[in-house]
Backbone as CSV, one residue per row, in Angstrom:
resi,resn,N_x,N_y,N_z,CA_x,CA_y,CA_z,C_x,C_y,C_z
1,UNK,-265.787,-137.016,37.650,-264.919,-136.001,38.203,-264.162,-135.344,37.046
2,UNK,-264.068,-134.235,37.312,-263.441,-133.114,36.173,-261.699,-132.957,36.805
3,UNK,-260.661,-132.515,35.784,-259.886,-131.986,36.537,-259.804,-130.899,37.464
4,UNK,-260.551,-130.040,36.888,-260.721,-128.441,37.368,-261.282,-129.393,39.479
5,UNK,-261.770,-130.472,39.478,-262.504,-130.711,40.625,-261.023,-130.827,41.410
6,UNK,-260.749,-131.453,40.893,-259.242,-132.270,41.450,-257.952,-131.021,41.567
7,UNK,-258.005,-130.109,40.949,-257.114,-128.810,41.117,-257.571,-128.618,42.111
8,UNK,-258.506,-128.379,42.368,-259.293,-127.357,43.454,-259.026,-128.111,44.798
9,UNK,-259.610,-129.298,44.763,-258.993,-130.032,46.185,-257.578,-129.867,46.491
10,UNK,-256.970,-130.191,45.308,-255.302,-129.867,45.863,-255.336,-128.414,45.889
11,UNK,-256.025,-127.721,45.738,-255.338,-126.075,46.030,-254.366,-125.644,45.382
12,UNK,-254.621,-125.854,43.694,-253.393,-126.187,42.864,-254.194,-124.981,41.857
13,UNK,-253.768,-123.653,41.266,-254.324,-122.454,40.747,-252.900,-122.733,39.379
14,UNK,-253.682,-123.109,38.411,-253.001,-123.478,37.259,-253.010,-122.387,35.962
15,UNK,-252.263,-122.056,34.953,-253.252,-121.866,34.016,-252.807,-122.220,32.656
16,UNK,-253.849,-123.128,32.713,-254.112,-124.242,31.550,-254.939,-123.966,30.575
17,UNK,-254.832,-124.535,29.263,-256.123,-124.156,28.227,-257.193,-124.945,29.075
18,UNK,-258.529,-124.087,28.480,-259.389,-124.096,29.141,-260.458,-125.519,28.883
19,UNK,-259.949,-126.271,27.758,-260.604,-127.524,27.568,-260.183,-128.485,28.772
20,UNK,-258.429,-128.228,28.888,-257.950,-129.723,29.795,-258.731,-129.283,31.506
21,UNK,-259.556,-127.955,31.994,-259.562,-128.524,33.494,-261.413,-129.323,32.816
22,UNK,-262.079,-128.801,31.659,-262.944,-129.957,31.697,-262.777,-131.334,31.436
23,UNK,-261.580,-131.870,31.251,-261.129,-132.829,31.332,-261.931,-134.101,31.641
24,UNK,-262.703,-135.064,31.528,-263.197,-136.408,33.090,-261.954,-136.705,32.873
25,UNK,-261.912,-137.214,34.505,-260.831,-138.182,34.953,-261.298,-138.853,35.593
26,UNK,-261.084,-140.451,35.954,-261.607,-141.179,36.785,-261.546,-140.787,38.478
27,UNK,-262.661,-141.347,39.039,-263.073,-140.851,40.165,-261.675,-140.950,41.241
28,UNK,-261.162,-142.451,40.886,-259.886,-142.948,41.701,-259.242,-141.629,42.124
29,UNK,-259.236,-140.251,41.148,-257.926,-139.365,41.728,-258.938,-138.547,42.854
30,UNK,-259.874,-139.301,43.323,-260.553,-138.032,44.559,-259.287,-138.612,45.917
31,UNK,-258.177,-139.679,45.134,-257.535,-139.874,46.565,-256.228,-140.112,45.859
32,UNK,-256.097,-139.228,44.799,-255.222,-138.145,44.221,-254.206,-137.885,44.822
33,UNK,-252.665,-137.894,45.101,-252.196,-137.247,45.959,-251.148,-136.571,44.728
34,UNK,-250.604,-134.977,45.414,-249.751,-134.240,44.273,-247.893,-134.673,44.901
35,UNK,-247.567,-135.476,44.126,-246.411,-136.068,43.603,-245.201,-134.902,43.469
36,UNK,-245.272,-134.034,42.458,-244.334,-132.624,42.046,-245.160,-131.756,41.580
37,UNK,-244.752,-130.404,42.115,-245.237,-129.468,41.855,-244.488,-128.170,41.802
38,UNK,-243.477,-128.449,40.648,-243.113,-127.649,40.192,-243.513,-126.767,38.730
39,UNK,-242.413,-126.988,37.972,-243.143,-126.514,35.987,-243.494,-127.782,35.729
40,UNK,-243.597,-128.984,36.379,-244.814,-129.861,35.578,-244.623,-130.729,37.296
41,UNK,-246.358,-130.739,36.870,-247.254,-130.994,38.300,-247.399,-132.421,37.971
42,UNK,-247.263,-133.569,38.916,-247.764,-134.806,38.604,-248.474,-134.918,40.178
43,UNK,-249.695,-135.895,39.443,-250.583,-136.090,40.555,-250.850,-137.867,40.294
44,UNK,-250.661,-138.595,41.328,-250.828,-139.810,41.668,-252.040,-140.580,42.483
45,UNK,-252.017,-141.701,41.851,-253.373,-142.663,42.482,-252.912,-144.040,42.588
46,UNK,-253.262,-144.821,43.405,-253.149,-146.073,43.279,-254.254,-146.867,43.449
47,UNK,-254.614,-147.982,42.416,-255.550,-149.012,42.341,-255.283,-149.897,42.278
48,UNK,-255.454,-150.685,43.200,-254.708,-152.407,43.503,-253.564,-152.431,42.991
49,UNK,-253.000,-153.444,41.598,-251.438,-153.306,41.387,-251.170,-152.233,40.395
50,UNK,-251.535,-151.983,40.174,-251.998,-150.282,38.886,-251.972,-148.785,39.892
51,UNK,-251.146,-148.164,39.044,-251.116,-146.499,39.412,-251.752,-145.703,38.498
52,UNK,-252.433,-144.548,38.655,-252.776,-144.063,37.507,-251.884,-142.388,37.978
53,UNK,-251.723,-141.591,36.739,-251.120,-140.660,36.949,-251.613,-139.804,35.985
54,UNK,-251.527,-137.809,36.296,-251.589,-137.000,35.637,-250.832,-136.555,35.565
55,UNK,-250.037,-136.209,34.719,-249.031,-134.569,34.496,-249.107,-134.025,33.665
56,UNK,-249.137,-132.648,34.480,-249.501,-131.723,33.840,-247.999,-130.345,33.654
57,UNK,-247.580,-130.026,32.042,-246.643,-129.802,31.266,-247.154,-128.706,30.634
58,UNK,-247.290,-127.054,30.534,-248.391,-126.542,30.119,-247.165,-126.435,29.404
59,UNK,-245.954,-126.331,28.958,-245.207,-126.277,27.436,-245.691,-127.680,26.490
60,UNK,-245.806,-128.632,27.195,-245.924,-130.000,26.707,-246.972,-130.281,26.730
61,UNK,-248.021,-130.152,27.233,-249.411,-131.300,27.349,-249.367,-131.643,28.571
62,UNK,-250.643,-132.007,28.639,-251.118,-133.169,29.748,-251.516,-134.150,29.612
63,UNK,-250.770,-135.591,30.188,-251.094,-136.725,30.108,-252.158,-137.593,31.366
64,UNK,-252.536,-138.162,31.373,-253.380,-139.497,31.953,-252.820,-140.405,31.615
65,UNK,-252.436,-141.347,32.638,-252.132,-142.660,32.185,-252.103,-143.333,33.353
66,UNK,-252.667,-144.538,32.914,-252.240,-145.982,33.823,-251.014,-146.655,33.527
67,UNK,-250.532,-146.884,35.092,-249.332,-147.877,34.607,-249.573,-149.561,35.354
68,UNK,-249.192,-149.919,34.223,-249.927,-151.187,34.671,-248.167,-152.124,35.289
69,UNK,-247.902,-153.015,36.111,-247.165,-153.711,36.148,-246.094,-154.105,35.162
70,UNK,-245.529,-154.021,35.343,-244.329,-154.049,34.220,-243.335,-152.522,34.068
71,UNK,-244.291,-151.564,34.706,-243.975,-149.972,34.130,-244.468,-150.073,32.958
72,UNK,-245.934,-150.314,32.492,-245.734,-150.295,30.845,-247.428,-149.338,31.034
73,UNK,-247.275,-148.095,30.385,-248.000,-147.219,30.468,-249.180,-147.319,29.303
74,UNK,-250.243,-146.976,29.595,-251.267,-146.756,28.392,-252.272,-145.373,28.792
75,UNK,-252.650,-144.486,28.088,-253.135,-143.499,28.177,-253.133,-142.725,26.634
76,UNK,-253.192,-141.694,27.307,-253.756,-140.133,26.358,-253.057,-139.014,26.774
77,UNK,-251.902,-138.330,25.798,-251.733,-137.052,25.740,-252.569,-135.954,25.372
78,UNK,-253.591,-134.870,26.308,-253.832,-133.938,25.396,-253.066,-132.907,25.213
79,UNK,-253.194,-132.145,24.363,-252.374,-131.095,23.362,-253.230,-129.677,23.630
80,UNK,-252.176,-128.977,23.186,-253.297,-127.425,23.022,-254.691,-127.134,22.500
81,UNK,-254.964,-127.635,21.701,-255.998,-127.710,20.967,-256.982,-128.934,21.296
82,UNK,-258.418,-128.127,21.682,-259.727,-129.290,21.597,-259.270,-130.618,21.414
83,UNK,-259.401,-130.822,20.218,-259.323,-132.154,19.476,-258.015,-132.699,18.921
84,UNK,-257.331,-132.622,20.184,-255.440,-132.311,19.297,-254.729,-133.474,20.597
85,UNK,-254.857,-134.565,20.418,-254.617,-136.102,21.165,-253.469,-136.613,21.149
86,UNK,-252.527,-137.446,21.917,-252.261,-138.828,20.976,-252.245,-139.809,21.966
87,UNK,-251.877,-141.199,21.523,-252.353,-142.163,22.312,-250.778,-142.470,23.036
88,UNK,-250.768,-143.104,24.348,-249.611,-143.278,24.783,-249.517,-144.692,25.070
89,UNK,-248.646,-145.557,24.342,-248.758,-146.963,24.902,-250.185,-147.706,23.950
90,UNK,-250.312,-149.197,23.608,-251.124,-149.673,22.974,-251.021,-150.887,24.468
91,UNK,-252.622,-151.146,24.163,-253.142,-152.303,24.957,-252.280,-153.729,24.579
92,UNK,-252.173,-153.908,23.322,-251.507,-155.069,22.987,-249.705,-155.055,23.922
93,UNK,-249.330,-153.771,24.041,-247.870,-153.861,24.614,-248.361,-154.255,26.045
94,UNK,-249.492,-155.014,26.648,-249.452,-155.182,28.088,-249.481,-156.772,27.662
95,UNK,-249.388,-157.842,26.706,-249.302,-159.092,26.417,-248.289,-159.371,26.470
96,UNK,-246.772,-158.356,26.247,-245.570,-158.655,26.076,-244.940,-159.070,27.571
């Protein structure tokens, strides 16, 4: 699943650089629900004890992330640019 798929179900007419609606996102958000939708859109999922979330910040980026128990997040910011990332949260901070 693409984002651009997941806009479209929500009926959500964005405009974003044109890399983030090719986005994959895991399938989980086909039951997606939109959270806020104001100047930054968050869209929510839940998987057993895990949430996963998008928001979308077109001054800021758009993030993906899982939050795992604890509130302790791991994901990916993308940025304006293609190849322009950063990582949010390290796997090792879910041992703490």
């Amino acid at each position: 699943m693409h984002l651009k798929d997941l806009l479209d179900d929500l009926g959500l007419r964005l405009k974003l650089p044109q890399h983030w609606y090719s986005t994959d996102i895991s399938d989980d958000f086909e039951e997606g629900k939109l959270i806020k939708n104001e100047d930054i859109v968050v869209i929510e999922t839940e998987m057993g004890d895990k949430k996963r979330r998008i928001t979308i910040d077109v001054d800021d980026g758009m993030s993906i992330v899982t939050i795992h128990p604890g509130d302790k997040e791991i994901g990916v910011k993308y940025l304006d640019n293609k190849d322009d990332f950063e990582y949010i949260g390290k796997i090792s901070d879910l041992r703490n």
